[in-house]
C-alpha atoms as an extended CHARMM CRD file, in Angstrom:
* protein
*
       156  EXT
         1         1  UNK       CA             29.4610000000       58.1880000000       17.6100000000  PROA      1               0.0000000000
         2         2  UNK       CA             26.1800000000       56.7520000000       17.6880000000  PROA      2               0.0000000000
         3         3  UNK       CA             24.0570000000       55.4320000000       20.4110000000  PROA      3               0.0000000000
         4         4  UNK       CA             22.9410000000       51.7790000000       19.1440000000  PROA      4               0.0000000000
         5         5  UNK       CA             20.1200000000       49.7480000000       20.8130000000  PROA      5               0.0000000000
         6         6  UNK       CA             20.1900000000       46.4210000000       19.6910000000  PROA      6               0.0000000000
         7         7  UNK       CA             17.8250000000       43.5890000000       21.6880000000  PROA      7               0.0000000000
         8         8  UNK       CA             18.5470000000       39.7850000000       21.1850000000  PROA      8               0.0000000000
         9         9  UNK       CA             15.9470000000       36.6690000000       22.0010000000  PROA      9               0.0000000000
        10        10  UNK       CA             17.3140000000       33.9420000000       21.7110000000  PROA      10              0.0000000000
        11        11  UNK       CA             15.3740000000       30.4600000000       21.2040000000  PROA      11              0.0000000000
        12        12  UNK       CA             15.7760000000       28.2340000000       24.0690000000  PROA      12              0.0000000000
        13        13  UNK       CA             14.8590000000       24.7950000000       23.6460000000  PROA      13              0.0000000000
        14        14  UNK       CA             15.0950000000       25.3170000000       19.9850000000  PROA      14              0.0000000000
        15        15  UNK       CA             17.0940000000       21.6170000000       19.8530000000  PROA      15              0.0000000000
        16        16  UNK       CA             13.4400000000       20.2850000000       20.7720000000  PROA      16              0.0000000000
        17        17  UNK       CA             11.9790000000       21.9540000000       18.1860000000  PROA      17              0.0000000000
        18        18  UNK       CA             14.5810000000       20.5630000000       15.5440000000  PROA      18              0.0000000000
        19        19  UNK       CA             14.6520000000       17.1660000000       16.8890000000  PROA      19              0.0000000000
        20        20  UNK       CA             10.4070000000       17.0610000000       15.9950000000  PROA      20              0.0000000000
        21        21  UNK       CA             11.0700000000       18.6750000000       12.7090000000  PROA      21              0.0000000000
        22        22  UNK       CA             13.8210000000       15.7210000000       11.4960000000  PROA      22              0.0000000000
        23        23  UNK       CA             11.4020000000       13.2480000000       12.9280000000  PROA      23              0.0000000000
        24        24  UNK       CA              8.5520000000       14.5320000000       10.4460000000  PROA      24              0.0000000000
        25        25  UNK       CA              9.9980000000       12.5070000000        7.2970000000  PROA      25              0.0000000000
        26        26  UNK       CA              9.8590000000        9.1010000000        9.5520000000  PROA      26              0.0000000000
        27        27  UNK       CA              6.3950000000       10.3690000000       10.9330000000  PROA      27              0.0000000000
        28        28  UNK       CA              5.3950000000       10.0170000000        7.1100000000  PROA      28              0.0000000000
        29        29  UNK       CA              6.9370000000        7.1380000000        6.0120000000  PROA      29              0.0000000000
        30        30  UNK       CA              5.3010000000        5.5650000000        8.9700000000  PROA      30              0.0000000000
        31        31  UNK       CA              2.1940000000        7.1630000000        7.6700000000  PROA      31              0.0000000000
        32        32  UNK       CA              2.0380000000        5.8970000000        4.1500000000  PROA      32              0.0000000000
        33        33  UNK       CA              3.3430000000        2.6330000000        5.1290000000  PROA      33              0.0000000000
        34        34  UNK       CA              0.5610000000        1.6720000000        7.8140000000  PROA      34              0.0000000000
        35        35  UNK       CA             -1.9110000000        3.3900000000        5.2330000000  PROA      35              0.0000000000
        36        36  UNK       CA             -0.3880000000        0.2840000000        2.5240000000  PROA      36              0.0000000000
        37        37  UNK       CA             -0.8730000000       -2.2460000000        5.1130000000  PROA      37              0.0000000000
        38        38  UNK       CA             -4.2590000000       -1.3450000000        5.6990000000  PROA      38              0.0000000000
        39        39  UNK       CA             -4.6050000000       -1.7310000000        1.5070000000  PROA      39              0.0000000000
        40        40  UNK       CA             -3.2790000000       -4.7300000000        1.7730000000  PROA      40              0.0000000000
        41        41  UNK       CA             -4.8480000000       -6.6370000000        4.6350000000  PROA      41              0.0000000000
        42        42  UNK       CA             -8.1180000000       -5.6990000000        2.8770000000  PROA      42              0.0000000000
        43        43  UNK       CA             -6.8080000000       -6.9760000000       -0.9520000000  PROA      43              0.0000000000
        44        44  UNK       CA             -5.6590000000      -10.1050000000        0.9720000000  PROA      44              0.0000000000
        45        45  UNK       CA             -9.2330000000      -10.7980000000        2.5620000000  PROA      45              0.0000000000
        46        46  UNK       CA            -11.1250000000      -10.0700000000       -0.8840000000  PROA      46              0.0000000000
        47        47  UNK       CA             -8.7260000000      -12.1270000000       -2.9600000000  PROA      47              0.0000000000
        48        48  UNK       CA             -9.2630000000      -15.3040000000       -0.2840000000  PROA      48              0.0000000000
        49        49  UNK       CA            -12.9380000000      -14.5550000000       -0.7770000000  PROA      49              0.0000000000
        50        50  UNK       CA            -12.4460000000      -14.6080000000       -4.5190000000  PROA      50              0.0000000000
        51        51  UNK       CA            -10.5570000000      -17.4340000000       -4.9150000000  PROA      51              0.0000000000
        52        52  UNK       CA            -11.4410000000      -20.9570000000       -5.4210000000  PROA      52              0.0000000000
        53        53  UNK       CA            -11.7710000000      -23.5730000000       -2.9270000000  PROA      53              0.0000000000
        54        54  UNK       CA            -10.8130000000      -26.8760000000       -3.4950000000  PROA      54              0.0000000000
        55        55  UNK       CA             -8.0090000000      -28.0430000000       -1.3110000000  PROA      55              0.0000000000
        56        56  UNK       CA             -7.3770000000      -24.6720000000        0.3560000000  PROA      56              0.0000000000
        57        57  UNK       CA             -3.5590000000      -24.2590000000       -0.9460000000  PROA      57              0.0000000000
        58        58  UNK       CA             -3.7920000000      -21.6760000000       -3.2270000000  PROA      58              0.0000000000
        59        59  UNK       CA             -6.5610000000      -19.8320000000       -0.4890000000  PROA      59              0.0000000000
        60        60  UNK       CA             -3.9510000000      -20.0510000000        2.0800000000  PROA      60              0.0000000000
        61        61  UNK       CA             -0.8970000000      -18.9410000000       -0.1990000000  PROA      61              0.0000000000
        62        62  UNK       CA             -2.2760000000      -15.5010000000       -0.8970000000  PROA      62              0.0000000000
        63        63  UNK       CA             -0.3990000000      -13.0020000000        1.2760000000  PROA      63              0.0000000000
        64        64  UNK       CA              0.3930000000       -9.0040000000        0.6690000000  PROA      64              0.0000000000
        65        65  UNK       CA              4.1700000000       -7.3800000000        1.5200000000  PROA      65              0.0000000000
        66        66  UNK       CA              4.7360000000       -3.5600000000        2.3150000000  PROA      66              0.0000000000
        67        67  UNK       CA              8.1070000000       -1.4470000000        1.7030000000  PROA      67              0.0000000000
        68        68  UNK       CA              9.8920000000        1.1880000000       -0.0540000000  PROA      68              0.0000000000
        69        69  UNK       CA              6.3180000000        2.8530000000       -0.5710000000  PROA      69              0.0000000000
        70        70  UNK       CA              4.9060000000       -0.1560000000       -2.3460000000  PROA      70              0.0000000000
        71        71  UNK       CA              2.1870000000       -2.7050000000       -1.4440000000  PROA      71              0.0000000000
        72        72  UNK       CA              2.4430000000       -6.0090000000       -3.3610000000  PROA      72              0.0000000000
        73        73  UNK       CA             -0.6070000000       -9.0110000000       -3.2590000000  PROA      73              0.0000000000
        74        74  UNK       CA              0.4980000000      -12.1530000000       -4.2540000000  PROA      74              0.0000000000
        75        75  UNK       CA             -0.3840000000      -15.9700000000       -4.6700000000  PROA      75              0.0000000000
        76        76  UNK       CA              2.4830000000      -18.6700000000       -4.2660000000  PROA      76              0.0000000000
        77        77  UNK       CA              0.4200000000      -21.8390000000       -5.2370000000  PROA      77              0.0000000000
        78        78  UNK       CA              1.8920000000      -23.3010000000       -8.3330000000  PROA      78              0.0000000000
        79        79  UNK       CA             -1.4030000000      -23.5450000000       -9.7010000000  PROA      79              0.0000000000
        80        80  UNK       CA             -2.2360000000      -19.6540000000       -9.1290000000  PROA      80              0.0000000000
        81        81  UNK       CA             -1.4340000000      -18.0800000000      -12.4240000000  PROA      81              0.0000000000
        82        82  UNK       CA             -3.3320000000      -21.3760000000      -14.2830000000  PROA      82              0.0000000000
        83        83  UNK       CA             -6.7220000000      -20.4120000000      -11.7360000000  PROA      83              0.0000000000
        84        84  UNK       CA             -5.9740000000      -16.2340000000      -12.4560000000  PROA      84              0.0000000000
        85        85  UNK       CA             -5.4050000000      -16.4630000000      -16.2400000000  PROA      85              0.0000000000
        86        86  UNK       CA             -7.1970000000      -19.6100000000      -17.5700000000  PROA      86              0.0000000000
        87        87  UNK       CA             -5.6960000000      -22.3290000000      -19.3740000000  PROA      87              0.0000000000
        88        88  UNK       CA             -5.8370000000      -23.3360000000      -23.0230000000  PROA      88              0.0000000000
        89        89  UNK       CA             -8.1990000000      -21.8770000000      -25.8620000000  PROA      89              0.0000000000
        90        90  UNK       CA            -10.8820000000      -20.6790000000      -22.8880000000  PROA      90              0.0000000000
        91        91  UNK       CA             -8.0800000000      -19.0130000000      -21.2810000000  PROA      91              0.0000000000
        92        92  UNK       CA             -7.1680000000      -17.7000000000      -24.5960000000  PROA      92              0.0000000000
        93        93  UNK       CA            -10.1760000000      -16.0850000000      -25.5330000000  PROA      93              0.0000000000
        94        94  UNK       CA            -11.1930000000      -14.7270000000      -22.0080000000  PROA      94              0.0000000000
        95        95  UNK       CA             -7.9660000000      -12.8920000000      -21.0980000000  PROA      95              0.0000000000
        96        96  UNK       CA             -8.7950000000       -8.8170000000      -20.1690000000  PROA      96              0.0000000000
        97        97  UNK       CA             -5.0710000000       -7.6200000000      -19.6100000000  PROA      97              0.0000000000
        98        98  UNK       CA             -6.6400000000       -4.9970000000      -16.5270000000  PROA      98              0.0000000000
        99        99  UNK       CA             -3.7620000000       -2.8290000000      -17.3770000000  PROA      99              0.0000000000
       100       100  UNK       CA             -1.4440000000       -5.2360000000      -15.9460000000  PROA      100             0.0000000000
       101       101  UNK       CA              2.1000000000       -6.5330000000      -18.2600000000  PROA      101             0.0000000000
       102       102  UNK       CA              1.5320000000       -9.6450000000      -17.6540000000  PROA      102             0.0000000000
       103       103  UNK       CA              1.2210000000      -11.8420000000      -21.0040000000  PROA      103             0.0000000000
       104       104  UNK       CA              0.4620000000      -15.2760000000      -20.4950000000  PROA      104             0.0000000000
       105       105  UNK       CA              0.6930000000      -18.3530000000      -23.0040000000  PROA      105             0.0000000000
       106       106  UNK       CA             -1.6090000000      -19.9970000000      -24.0170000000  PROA      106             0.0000000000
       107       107  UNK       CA             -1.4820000000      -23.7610000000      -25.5600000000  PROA      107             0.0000000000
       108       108  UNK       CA             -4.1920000000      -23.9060000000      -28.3190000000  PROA      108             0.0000000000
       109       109  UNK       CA             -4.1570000000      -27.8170000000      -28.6230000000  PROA      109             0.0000000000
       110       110  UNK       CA             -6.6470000000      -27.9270000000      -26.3040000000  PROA      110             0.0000000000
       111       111  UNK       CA             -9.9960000000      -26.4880000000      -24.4490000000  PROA      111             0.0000000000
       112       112  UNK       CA             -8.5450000000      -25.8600000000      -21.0370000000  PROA      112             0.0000000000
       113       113  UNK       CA            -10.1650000000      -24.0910000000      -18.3180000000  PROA      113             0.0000000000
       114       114  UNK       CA            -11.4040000000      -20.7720000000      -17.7850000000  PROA      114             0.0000000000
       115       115  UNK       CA             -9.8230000000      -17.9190000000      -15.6560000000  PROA      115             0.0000000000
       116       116  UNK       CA            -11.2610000000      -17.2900000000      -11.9810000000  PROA      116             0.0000000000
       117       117  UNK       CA             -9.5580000000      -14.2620000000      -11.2550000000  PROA      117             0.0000000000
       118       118  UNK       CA             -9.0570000000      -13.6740000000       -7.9500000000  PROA      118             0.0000000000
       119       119  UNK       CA             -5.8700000000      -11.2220000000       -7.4490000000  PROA      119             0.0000000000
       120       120  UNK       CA             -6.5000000000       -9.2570000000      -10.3790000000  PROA      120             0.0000000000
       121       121  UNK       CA             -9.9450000000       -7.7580000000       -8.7800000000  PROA      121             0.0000000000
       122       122  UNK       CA             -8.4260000000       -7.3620000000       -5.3870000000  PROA      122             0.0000000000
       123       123  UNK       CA             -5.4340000000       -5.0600000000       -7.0300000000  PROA      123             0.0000000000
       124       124  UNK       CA             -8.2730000000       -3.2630000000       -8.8560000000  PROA      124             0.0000000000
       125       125  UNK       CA            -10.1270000000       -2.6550000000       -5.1920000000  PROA      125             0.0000000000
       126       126  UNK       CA             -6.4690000000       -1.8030000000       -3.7100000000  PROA      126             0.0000000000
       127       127  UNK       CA             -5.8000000000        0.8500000000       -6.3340000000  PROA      127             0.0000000000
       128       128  UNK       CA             -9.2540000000        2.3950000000       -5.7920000000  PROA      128             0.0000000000
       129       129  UNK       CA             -8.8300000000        2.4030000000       -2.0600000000  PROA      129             0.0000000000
       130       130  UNK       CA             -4.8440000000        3.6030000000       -2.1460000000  PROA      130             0.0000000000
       131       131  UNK       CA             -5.4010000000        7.6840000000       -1.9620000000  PROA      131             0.0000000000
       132       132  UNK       CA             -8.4530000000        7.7040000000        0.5080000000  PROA      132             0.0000000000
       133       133  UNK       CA             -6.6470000000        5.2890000000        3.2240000000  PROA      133             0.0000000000
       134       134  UNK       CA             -2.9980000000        6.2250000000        2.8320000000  PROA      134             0.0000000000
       135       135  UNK       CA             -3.9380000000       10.1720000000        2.5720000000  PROA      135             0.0000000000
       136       136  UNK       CA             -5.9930000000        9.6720000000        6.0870000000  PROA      136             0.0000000000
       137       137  UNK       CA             -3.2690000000        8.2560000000        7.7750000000  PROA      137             0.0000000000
       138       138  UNK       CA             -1.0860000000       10.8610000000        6.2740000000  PROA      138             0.0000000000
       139       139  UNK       CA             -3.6430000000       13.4300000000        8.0060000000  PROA      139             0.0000000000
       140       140  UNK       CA             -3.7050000000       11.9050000000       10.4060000000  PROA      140             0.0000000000
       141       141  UNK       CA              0.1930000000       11.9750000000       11.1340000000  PROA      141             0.0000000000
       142       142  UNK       CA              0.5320000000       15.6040000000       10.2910000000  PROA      142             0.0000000000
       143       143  UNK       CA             -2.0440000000       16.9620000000       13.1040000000  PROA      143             0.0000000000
       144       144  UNK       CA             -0.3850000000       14.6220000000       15.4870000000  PROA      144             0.0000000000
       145       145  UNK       CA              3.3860000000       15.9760000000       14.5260000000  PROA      145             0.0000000000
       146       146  UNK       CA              1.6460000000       19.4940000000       14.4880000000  PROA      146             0.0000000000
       147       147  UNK       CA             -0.0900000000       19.5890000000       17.9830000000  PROA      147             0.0000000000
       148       148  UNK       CA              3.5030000000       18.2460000000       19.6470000000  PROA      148             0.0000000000
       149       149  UNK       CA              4.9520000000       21.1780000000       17.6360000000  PROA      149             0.0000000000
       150       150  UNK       CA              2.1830000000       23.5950000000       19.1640000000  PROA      150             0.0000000000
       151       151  UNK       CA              2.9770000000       22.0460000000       22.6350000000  PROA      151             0.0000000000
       152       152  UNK       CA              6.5070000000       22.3920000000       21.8770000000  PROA      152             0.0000000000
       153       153  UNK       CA              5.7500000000       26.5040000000       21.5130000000  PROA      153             0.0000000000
       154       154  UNK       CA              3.4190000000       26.8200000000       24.5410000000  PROA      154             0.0000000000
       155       155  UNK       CA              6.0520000000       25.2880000000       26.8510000000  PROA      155             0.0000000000
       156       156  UNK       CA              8.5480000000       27.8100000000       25.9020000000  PROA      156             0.0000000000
């Protein structure tokens, strides 16, 4: 029979350790969420800036929404889609789809008005801005999990 040496180390704490590990998918959908909301408080303030004043209703209907990894800029005024698009023949012939399925009519029986777009431009600035701000507060959220997982190590 052989002589067998065997050593063991065993982990303690090691619940900790899992318990920060399952928090990390939270930690990043907190991440990319806060990182939307910053995309949209900023599409929100350049489509108000964009958007014609005359009464203030469709200024103070524009709003944003965050969830399920999505940030969404809108305008509730009835009249916002007539002041985005245009009305008419003018409306007609300035449309620039952006991109965006979105196919308005147009009547042709008369000149109407042309478009003041207002949320289009704001979604263009959001889209630019989406990578750089929700990939620093992802950053951001990964050396923060990581340096209570290094802590977690030094304290054992």
């Amino acid at each position: 029979m052989r002589d067998i040496i065997e050593f063991r180390v065993r982990l303690e704490g090691s619940e900790e350790l899992q318990r920060l590990l399952i928090l990390l998918p939270d930690v990043m959908s907190n991440a990319i969420d806060a990182g939307l909301d910053d995309i949209g408080k900023k599409g929100e303030k350049y489509a108000k800036a964009l958007c014609p004043i005359r009464t203030g209703e469709l200024h103070d209907s524009i709003g944003y929404g965050v969830g399920n990894n999505v940030v969404y800029l809108y305008a509730s005024a009835p009249h916002a889609r007539y002041v985005e698009f245009g009305t008419g023949r003018r409306g007609r012939e300035a449309f620039v789809p952006m991109g965006i399925d979105i196919r308005p009519t147009f009547s042709p029986n008369w000149a109407g008005m042309y478009p003041k777009p207002f949320l289009r431009p704001a979604m263009m600035l959001m889209a630019r801005m989406t990578k750089r701000s929700v990939g620093s507060r992802i950053m951001k959220a990964i050396r923060g999990a990581a340096a209570k997982i290094r802590g977690w190590f030094r304290s054992v």
